[in-house]
N, CA, C and O atoms as a MOPAC input file, in Angstrom:
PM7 MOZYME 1SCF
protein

 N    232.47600 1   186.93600 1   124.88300 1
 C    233.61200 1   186.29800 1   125.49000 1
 C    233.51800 1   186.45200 1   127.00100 1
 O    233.20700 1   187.58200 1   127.37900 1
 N    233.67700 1   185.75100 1   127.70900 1
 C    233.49500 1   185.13700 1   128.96000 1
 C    234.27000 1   184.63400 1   129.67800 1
 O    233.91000 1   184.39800 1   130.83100 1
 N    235.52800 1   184.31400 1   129.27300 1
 C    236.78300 1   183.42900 1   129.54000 1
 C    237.85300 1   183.73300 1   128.58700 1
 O    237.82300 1   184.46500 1   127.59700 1
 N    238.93800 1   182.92900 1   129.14500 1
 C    239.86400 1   182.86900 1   128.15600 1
 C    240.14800 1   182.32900 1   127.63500 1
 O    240.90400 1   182.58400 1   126.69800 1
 N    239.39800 1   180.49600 1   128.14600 1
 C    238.63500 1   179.35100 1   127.32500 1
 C    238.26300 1   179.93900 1   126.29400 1
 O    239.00600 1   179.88100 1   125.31300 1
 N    236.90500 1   180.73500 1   126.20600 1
 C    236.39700 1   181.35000 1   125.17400 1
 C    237.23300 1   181.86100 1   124.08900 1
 O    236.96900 1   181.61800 1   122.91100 1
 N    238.22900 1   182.56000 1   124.45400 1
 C    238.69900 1   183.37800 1   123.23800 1
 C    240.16300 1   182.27800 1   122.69600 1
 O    240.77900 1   182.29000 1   121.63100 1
 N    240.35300 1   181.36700 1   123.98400 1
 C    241.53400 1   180.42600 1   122.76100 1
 C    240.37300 1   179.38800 1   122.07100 1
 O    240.82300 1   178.65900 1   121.18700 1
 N    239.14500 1   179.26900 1   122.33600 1
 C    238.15200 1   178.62600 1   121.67300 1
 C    237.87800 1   179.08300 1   120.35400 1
 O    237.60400 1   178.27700 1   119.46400 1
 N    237.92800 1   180.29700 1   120.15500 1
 C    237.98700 1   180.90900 1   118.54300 1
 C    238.53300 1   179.90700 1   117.19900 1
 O    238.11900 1   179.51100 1   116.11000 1
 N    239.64700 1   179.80900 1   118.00800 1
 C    240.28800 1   178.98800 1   117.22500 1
 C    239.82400 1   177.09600 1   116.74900 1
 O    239.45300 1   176.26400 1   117.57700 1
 N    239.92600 1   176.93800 1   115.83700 1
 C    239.77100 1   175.35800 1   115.52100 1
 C    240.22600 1   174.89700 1   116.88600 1
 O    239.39300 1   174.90200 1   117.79300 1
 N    241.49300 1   174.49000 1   117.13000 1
 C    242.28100 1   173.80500 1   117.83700 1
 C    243.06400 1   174.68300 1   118.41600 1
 O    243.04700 1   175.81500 1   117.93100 1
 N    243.98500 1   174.41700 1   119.62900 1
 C    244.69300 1   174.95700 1   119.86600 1
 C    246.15700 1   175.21200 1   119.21400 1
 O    246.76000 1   176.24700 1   119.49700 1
 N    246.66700 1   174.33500 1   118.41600 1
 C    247.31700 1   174.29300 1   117.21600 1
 C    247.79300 1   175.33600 1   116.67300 1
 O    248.90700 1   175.82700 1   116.49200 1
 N    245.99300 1   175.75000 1   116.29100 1
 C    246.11400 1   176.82500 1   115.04900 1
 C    246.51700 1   178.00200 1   116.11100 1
 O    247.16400 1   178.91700 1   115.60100 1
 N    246.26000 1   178.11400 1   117.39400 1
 C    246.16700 1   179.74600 1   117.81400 1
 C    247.54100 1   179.91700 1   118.33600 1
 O    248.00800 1   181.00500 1   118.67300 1
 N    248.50800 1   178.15700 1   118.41000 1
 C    249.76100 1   178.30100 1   118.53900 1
 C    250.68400 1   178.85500 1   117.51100 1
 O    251.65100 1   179.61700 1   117.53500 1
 N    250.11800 1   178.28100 1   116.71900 1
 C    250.60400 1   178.74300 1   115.57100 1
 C    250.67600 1   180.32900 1   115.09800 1
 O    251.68700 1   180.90400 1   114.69600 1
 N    249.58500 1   180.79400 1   115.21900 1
 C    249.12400 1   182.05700 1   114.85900 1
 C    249.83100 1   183.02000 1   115.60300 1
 O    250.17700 1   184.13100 1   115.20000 1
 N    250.03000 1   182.50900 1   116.75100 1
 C    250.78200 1   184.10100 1   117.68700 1
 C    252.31800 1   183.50900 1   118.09600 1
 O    252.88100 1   184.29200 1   118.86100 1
 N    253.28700 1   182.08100 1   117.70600 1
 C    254.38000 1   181.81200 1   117.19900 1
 C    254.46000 1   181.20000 1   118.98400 1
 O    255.45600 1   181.29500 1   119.70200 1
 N    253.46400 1   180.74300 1   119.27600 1
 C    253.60500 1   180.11600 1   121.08300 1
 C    253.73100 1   178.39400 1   120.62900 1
 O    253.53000 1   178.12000 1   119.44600 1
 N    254.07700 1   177.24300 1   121.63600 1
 C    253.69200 1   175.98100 1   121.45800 1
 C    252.82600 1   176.25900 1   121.89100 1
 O    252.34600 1   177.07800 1   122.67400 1
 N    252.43800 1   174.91000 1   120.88000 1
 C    250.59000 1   173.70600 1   121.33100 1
 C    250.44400 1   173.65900 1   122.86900 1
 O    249.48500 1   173.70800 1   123.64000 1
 N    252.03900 1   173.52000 1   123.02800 1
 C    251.62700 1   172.29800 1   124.98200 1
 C    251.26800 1   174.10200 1   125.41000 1
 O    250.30600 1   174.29200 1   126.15300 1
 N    251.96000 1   175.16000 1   124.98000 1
 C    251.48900 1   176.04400 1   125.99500 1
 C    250.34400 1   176.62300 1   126.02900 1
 O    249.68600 1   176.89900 1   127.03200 1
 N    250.02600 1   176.86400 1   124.65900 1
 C    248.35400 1   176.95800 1   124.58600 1
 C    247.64700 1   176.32900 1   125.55800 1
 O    247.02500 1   176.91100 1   126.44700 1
 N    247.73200 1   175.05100 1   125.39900 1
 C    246.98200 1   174.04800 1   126.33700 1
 C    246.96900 1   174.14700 1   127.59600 1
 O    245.99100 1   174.11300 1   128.34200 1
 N    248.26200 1   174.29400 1   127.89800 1
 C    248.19100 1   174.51900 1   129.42300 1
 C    247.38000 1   176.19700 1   129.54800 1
 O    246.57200 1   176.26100 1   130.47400 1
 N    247.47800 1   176.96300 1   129.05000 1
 C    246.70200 1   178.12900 1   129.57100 1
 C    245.16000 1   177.68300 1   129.52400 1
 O    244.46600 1   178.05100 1   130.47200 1
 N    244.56300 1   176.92600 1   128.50900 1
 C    243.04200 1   176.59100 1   128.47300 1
 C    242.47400 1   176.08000 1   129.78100 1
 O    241.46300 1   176.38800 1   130.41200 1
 N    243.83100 1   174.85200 1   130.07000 1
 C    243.33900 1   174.39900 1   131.30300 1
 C    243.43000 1   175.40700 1   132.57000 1
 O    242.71100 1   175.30400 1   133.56400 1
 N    244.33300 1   176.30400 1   132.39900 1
 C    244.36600 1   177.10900 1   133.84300 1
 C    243.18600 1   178.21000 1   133.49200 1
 O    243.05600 1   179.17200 1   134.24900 1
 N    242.29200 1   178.06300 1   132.29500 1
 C    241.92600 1   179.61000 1   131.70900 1
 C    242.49700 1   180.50800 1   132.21800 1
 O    242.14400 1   180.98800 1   133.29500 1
 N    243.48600 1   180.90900 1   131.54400 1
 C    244.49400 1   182.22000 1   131.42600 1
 C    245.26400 1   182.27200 1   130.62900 1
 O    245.82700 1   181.18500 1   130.50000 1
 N    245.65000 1   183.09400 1   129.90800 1
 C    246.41100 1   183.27300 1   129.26600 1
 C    247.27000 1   185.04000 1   129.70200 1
 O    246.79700 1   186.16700 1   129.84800 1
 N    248.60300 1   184.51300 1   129.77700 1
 C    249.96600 1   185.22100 1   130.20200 1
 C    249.69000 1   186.61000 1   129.32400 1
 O    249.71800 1   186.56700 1   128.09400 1
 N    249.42300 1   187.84400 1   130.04800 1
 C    249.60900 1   189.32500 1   129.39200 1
 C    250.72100 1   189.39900 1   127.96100 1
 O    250.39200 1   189.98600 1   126.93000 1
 N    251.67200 1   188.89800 1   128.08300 1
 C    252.78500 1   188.94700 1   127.65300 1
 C    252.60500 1   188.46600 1   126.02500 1
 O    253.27600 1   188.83000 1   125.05900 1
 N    251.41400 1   187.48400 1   126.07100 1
 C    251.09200 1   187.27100 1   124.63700 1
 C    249.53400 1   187.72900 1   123.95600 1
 O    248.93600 1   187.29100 1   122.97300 1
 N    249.15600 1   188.89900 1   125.03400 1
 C    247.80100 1   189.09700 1   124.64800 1
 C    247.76100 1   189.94000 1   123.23200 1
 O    246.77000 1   190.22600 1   122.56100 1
 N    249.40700 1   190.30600 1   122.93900 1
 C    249.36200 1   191.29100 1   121.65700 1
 C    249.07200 1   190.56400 1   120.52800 1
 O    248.26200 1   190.91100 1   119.66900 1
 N    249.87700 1   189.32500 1   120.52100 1
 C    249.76600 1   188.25900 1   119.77400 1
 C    248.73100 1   187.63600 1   119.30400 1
 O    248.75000 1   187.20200 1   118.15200 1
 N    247.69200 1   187.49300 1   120.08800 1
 C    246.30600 1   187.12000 1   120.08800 1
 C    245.41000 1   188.55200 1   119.37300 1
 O    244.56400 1   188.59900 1   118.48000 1
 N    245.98200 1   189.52800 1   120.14500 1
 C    245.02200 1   190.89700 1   119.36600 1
 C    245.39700 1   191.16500 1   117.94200 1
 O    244.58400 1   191.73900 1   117.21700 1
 N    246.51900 1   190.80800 1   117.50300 1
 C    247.00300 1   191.26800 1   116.24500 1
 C    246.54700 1   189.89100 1   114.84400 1
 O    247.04300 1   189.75500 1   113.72600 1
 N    245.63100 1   189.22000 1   115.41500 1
 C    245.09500 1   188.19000 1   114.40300 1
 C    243.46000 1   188.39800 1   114.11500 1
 O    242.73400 1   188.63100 1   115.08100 1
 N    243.08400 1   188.33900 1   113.22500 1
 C    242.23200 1   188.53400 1   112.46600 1
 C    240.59700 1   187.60600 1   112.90900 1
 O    239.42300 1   187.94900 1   112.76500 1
 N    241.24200 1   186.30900 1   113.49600 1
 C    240.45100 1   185.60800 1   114.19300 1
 C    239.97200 1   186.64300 1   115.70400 1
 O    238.78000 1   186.59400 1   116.00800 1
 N    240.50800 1   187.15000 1   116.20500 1
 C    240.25800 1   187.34100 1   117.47700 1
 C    239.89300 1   188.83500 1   117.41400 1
 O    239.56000 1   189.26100 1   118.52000 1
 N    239.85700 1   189.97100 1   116.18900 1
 C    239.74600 1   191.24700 1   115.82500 1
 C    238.60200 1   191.08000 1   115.17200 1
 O    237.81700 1   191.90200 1   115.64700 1
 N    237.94400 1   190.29500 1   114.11700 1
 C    236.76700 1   189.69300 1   113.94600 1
 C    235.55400 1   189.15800 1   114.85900 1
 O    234.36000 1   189.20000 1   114.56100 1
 N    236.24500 1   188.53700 1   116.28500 1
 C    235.42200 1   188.50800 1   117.37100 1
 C    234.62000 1   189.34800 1   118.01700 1
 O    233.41500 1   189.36100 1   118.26700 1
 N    236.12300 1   190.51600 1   118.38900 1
 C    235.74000 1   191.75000 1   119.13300 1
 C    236.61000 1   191.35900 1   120.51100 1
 O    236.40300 1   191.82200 1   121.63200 1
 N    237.61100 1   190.40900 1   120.14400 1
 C    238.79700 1   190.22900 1   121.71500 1
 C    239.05900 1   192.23200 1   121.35400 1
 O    239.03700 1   192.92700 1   120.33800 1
 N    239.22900 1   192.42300 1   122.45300 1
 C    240.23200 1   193.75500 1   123.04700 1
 C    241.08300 1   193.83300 1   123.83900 1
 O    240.73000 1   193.24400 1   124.86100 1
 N    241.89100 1   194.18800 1   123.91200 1
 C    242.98500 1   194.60700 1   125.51100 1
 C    242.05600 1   194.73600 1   126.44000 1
 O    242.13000 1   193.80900 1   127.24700 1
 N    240.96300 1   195.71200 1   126.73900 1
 C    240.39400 1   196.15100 1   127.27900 1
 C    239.66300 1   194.68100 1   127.56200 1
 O    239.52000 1   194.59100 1   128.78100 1
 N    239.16600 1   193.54000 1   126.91700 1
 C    238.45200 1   192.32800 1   127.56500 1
 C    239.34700 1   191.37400 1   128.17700 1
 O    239.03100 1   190.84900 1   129.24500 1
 N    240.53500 1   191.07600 1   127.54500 1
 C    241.27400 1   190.91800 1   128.34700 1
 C    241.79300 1   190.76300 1   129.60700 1
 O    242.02500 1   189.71400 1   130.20800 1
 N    242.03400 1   192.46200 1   130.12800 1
 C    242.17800 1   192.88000 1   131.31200 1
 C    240.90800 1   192.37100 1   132.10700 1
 O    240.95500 1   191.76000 1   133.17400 1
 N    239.93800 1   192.66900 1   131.51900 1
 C    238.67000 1   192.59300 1   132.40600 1
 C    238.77600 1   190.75900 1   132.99300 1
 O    238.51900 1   190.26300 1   134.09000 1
 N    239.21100 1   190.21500 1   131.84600 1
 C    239.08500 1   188.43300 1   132.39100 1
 C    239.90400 1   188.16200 1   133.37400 1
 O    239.66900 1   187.32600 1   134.24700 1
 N    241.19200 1   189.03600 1   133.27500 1
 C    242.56800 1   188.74800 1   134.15200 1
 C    241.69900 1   189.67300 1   135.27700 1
 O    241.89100 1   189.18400 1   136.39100 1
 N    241.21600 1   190.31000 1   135.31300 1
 C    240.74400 1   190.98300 1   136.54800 1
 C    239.90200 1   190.17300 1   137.46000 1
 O    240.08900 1   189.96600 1   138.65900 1
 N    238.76600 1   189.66800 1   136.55500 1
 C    238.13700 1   188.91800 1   137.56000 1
 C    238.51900 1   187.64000 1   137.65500 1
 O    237.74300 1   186.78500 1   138.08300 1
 N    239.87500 1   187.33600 1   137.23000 1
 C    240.62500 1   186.02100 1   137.80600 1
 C    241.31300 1   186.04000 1   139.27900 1
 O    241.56900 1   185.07700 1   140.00100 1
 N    241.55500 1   187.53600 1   139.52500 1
 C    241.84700 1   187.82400 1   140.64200 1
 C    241.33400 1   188.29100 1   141.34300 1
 O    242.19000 1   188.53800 1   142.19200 1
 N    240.11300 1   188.78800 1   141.79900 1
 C    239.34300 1   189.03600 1   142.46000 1
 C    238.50900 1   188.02700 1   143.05600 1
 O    237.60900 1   188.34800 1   143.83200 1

């Protein structure tokens, strides 16, 4: 994982990963396009089976939001 493209990429669609962590489609989407996705739902994303199967972590996470700001 490389992005945060990458890890809402897990998913089929963005749909499903709206679905999965109880967010809208449009907001999914809009985070793909900004690649980012808001701290606030990274639990949401860690607590699914798709993204614990990957190897997403808090810890990769941070690291993406880190070098978004740097």
């Amino acid at each position: 994982m490389t992005s945060f493209r990458s890890v809402i990429e897990l998913w089929d669609t963005r749909e499903a990963l709206a679905t999965a962590i109880g967010a809208k489609p449009s907001t999914v989407s809009h985070w793909w396009q900004r690649n980012f996705v808001p701290p606030e739902w990274w639990c949401g994303i860690l607590k699914t089976r798709k993204a614990r199967e990957a190897g997403v972590t808090a810890d990769l996470l941070a690291s993406l939001a880190a070098r978004r700001v740097a």
